[in-house]
N, C-alpha and C positions, 0 to 999 in steps of 0.2 A: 728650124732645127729639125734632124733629121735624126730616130733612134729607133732601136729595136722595139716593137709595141711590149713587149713583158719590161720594160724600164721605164715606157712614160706616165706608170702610176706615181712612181716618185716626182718628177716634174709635176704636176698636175695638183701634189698634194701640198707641196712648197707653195707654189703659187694662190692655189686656195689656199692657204694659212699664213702668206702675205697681206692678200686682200689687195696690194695695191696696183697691180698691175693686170690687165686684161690679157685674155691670151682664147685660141681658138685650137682647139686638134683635128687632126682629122685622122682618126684611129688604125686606120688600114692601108696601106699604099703598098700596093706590088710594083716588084721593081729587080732589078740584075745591077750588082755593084761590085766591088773586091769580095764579098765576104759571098757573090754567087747570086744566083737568083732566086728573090725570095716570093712565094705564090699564095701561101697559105692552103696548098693541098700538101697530101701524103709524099707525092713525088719530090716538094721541093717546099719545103715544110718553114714557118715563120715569116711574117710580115714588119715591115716598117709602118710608121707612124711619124706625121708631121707636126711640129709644135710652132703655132703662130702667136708674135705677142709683138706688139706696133709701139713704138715709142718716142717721143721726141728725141732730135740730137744732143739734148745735152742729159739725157739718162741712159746712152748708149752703152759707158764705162760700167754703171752702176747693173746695168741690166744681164749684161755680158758677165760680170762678175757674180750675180747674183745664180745663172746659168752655170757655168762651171763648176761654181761650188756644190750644187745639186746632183750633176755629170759627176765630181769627183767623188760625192759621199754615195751616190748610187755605186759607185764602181763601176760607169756605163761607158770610161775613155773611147774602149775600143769602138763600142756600138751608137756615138754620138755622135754627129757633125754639126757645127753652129755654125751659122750664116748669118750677115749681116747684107742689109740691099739698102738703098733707097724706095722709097714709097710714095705716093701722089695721093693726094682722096680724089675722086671724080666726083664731084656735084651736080 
């Protein structure tokens, strides 16, 4: 998932008050998108933030929906994008 960093305290705190699910951030990500490019200097002011969280195939639904409903009560529609991939562990 991909959102405005001033909106993944709400993520972050869902999650911590799930308990149930893991999840990793990585707080700052510069980057150029529709909304322009974001630097976090004075020129070109606000960052993005990544939210990672790994799950088996059969809690995809529930994960997904768990995600959304955080995205809708934040009011973060516009500044969120959720992704879904495949994933491999390397051992």
């Amino acid at each position: 998932m991909i959102t405005d960093s001033e909106m993944m305290l709400a993520f972050e705190r869902r999650f911590l008050e799930d308990g149930q699910r893991g999840f990793t951030i990585l707080p700052t990500a510069m980057g150029r998108g529709k909304s322009g490019l974001k630097a976090g200097d004075r020129v070109h002011p606000g960052a993005s933030s990544l939210f990672f969280t790994v799950v088996e195939d059969g809690e995809i639904d529930e994960t997904l929906a768990f995600l959304k409903g955080i995205r809708e009560g934040a009011r973060a529609d516009e500044v969120t994008k959720i992704y879904v991939t495949t994933a491999e562990e390397i051992r």
